[in-house]
N, CA, C and O of each residue as an XYZ file, in Angstrom:
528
protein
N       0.816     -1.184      0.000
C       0.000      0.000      0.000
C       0.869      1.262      0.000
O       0.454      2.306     -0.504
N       2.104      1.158      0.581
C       2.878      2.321      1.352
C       3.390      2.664     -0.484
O       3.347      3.828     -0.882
N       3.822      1.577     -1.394
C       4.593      1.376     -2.760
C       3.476      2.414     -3.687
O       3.859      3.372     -4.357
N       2.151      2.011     -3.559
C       1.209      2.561     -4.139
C       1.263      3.973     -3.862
O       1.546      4.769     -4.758
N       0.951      4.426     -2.407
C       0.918      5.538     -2.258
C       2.479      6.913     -2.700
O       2.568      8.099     -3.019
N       3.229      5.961     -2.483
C       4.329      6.754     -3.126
C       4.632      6.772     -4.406
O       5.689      7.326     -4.708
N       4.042      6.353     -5.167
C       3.983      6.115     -6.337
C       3.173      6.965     -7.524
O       3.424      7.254     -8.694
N       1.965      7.233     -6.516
C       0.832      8.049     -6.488
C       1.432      9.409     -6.842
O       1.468     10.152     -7.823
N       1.923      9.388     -5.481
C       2.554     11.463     -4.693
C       3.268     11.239     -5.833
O       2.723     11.893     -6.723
N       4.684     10.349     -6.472
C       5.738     11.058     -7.479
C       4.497     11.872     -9.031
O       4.403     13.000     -9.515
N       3.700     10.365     -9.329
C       2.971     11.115    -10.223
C       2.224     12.253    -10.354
O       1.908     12.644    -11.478
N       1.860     12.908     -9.255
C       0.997     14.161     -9.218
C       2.356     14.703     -8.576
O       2.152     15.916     -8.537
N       3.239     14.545     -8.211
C       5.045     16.093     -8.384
C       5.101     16.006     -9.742
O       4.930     17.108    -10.265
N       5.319     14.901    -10.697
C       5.979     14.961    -12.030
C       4.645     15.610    -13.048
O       5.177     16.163    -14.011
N       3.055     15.719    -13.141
C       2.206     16.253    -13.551
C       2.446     17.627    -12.984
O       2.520     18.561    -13.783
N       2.604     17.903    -11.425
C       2.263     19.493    -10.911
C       3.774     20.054    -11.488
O       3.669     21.199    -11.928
N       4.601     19.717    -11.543
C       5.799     20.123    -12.059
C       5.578     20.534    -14.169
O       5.887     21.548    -14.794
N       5.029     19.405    -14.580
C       4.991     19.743    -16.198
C       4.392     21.098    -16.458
O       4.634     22.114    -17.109
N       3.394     20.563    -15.543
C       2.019     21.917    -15.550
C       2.305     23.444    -15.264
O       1.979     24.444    -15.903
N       3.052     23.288    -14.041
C       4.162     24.820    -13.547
C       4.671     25.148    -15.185
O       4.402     26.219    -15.730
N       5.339     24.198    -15.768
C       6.664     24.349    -16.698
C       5.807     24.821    -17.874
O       6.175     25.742    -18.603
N       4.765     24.227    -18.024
C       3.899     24.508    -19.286
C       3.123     26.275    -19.185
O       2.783     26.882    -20.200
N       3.000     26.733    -18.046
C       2.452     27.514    -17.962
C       3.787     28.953    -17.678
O       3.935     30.116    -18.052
N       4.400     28.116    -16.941
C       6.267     29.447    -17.627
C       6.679     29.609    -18.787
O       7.343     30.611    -19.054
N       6.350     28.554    -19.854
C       7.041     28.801    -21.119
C       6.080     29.578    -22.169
O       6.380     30.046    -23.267
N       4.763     29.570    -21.457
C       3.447     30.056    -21.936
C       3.773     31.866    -21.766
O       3.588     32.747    -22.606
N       4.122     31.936    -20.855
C       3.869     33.108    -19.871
C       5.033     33.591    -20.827
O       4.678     34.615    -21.410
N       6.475     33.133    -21.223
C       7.332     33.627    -21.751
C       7.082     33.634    -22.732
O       6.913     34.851    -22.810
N       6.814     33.175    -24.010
C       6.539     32.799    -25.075
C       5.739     34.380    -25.282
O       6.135     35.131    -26.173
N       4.572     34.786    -24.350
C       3.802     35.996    -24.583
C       4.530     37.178    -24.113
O       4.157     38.283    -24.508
N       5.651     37.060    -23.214
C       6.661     37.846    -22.724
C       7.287     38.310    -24.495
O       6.983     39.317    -25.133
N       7.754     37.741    -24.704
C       8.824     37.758    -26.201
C       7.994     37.968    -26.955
O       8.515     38.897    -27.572
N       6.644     37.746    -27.603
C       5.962     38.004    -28.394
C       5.414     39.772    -28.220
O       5.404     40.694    -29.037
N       5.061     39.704    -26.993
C       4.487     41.397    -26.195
C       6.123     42.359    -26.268
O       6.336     43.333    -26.990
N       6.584     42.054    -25.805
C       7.881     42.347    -26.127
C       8.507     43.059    -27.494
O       8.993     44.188    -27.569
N       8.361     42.114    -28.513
C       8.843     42.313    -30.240
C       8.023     43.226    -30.425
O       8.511     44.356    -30.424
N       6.526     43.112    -30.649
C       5.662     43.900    -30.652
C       5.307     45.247    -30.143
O       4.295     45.839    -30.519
N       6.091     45.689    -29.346
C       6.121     46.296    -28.597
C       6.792     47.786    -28.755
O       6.315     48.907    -28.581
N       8.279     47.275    -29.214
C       9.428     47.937    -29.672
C      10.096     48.210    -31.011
O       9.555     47.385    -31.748
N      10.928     48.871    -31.713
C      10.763     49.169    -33.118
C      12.333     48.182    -33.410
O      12.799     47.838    -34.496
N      12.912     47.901    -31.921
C      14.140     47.425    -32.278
C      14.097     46.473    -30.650
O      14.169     46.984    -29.533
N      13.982     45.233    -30.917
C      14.579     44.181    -29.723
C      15.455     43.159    -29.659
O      15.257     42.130    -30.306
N      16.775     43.362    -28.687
C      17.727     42.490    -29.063
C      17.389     41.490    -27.419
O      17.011     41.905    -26.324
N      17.656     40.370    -27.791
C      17.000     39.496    -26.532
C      18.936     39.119    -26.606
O      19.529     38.952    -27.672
N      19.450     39.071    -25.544
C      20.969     39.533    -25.224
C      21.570     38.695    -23.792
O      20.727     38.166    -23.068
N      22.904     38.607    -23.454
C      23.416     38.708    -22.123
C      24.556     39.874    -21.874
O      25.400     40.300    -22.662
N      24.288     40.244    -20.497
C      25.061     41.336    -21.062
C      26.920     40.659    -20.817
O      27.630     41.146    -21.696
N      27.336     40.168    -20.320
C      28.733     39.349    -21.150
C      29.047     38.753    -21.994
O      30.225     38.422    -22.136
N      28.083     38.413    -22.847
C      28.253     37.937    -24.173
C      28.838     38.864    -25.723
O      28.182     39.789    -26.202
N      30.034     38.419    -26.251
C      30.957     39.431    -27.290
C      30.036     39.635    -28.457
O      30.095     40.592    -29.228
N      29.038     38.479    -28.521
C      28.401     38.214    -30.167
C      27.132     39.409    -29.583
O      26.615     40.107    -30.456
N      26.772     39.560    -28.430
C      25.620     40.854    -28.203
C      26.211     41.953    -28.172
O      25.623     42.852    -28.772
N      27.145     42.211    -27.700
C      28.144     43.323    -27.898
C      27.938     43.807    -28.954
O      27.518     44.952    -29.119
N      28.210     42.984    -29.854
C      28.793     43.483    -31.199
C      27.965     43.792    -32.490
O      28.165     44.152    -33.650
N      26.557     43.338    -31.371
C      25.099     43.416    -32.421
C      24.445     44.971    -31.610
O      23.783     45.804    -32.229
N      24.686     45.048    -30.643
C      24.439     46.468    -30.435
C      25.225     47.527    -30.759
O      24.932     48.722    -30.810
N      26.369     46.907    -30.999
C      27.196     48.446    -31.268
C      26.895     48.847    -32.788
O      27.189     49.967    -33.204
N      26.175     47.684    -33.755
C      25.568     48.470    -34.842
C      24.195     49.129    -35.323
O      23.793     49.488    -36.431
N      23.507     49.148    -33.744
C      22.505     50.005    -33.671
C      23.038     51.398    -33.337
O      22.402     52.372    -33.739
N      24.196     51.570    -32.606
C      24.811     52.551    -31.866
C      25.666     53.032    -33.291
O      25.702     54.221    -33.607
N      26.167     52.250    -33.891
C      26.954     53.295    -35.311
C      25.158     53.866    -36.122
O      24.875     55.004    -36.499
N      24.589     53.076    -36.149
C      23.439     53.612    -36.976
C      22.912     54.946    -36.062
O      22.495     55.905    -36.712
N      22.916     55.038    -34.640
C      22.512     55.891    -33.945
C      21.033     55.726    -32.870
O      20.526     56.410    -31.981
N      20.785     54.682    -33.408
C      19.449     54.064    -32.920
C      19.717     53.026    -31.653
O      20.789     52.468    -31.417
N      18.275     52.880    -30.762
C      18.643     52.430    -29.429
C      17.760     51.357    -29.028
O      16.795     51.353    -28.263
N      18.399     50.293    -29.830
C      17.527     48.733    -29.094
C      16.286     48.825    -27.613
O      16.424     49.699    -26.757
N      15.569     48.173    -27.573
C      15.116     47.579    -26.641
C      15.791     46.399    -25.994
O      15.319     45.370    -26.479
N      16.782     46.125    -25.017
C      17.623     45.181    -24.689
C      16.727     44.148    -23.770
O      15.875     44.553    -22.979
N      16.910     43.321    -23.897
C      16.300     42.410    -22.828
C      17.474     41.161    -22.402
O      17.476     40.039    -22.908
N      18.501     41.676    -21.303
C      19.482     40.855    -20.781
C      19.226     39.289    -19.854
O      19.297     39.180    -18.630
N      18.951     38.292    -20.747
C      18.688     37.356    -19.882
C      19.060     36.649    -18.577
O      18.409     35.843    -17.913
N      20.568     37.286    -18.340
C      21.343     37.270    -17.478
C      21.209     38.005    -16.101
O      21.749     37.955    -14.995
N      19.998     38.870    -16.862
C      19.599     39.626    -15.741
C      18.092     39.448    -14.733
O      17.693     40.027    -13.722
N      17.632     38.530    -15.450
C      16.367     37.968    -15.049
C      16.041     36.572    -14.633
O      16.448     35.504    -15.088
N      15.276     36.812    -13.737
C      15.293     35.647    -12.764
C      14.317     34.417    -13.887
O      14.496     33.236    -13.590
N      13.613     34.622    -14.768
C      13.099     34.117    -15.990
C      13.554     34.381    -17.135
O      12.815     34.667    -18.078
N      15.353     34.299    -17.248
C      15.923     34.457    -18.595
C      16.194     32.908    -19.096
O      16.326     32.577    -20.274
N      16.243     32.132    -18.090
C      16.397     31.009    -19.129
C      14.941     30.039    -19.845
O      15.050     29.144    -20.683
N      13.554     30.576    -19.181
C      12.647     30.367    -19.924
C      12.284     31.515    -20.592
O      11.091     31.394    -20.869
N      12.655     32.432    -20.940
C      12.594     33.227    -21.985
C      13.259     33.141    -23.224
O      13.007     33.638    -24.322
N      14.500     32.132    -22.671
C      15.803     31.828    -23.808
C      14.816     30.434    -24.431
O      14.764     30.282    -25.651
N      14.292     29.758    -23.784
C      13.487     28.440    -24.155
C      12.300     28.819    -25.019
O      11.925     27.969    -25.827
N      11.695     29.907    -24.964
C      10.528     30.336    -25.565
C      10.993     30.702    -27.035
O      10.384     30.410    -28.064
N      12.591     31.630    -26.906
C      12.549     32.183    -28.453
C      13.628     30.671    -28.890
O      14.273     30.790    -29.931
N      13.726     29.818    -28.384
C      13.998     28.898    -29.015
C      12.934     28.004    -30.270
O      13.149     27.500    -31.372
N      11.454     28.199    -29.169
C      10.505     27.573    -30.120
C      10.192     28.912    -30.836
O       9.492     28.567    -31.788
N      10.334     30.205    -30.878
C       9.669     30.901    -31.441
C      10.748     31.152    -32.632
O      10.203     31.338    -33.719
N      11.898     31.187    -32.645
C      12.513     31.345    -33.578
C      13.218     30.153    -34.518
O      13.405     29.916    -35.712
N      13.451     29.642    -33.396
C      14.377     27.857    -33.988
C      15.604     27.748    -33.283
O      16.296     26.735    -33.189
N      15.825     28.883    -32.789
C      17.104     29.135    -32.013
C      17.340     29.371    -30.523
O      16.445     29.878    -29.847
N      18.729     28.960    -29.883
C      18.255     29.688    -28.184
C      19.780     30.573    -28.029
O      20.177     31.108    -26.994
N      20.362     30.556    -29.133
C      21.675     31.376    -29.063
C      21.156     32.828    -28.655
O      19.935     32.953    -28.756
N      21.702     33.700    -28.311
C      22.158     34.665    -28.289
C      23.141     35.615    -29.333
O      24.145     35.098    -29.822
N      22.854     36.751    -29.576
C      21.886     37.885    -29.451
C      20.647     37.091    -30.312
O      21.029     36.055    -30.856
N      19.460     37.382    -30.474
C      18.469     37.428    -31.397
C      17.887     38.591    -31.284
O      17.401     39.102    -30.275
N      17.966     39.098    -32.625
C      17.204     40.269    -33.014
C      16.609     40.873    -33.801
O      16.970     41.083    -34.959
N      15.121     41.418    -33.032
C      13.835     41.982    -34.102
C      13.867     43.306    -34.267
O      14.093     44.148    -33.398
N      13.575     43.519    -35.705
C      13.211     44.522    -35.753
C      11.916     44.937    -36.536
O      11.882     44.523    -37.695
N      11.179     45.449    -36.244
C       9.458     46.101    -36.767
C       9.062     44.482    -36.446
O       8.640     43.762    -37.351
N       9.210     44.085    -35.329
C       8.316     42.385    -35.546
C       9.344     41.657    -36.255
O       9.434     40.507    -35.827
N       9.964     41.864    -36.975
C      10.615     40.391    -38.018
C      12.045     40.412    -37.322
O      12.822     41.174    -36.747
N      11.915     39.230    -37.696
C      13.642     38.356    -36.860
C      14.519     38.911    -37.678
O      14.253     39.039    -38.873
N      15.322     39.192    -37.315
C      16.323     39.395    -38.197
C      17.673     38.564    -38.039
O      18.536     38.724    -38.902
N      17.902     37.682    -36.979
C      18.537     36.789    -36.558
C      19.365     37.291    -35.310
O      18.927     37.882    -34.323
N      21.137     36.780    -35.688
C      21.684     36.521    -34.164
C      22.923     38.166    -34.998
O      22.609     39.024    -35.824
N      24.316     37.916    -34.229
C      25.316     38.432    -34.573
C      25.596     39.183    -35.747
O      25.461     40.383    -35.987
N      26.044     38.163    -36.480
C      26.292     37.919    -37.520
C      25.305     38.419    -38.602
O      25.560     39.263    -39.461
N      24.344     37.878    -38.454
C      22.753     38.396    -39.192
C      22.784     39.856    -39.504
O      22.770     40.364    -40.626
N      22.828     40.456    -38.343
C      22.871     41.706    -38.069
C      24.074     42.126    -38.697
O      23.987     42.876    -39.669
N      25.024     41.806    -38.343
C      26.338     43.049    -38.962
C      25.878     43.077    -40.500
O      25.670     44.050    -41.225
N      25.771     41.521    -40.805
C      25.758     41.083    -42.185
C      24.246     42.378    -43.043
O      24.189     42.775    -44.207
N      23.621     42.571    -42.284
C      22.122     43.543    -42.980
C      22.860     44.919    -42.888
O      22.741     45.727    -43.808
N      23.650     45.205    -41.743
C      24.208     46.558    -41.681
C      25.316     46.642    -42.690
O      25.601     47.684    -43.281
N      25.791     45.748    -42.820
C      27.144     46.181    -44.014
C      25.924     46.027    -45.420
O      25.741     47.172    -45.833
N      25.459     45.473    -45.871
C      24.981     45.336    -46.926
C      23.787     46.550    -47.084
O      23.223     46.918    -48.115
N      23.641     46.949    -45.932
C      22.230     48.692    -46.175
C      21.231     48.328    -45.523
O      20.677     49.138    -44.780
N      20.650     46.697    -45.678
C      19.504     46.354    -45.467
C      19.114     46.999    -44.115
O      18.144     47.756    -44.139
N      19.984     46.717    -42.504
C      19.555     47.261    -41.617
C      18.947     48.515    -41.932
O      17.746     48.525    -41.662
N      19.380     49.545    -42.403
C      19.005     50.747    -42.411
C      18.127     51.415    -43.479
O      18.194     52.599    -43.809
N      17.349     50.548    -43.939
C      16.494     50.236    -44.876
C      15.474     50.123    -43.636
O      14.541     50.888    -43.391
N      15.926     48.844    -42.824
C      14.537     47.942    -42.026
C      13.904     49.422    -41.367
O      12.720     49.754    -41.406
N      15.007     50.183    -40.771
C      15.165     50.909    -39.605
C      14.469     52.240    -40.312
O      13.808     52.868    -39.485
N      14.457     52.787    -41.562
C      13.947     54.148    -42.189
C      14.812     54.728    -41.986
O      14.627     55.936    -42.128
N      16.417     54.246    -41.492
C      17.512     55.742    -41.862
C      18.378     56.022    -42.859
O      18.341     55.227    -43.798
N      19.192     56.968    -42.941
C      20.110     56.709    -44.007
C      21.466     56.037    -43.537
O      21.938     56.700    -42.613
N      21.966     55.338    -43.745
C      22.914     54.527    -44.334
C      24.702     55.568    -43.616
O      25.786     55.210    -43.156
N      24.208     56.545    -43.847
C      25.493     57.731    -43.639
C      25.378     57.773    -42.329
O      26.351     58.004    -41.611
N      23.821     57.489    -41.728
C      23.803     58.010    -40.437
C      24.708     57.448    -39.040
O      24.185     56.491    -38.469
N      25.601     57.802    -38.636
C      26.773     56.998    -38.143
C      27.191     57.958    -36.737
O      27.118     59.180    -36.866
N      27.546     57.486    -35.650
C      27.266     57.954    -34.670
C      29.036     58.547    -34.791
O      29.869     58.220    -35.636
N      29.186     59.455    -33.686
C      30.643     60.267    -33.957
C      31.238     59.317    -33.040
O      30.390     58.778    -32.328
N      32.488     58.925    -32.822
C      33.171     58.009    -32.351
C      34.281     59.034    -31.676
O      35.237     58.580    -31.047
């Protein structure tokens, strides 16, 4: 009886546990969605990470000022990192939107800024370059 009953309790921890988990990734998932939506520029980031670094500093040559969201800094950054995993395909770091659309990680980004596209997405000109 004692086998049964403990057997019981694990199954309703391992259900009350999914259920918690299902309803955090829910909660994040609308976090990141409310979020993108929200802002004209969102980089979902840590702030010690070189590849986020280096995706903000080409909002900062363009002159323009992300919406940052440092996962490192939140006590729900790693189900927020799990959410734009299903929302994007990815859980790397930086990921970044702009007007709503992904525009990807690092790389993505420099790669749209050297080629114009960023500043196309963004409505500026291209010249517009912050004084160093």
């Amino acid at each position: 009886m004692t086998m049964i009953r403990s057997i019981s309790m694990l199954t309703l921890l391992v259900t009350l546990a999914a259920s918690i988990s299902m309803v955090s990734s829910s909660s994040s998932a609308d976090f990141v969605k409310k979020t993108i939506s929200s802002h004209k520029i969102v980089i979902f980031s840590k702030s010690y990470c070189p590849y986020c670094r280096r995706a903000k500093s080409v909002f900062s040559e363009l002159n323009q000022v992300p919406h940052v969201v440092e996962l490192d800094e939140r006590e729900d950054g790693g189900s927020i990192q799990s959410a734009l995993g299903e929302i994007v395909g990815r859980r790397t770091v930086p990921q970044v939107f702009i007007n709503g659309k992904h525009i990807g990680g690092s790389d993505d980004t420099v790669d749209a800024h050297e080629s114009g596209e960023l500043a196309k997405l963004l409505g500026v000109s291209e010249n517009t370059r912050a004084e160093l």
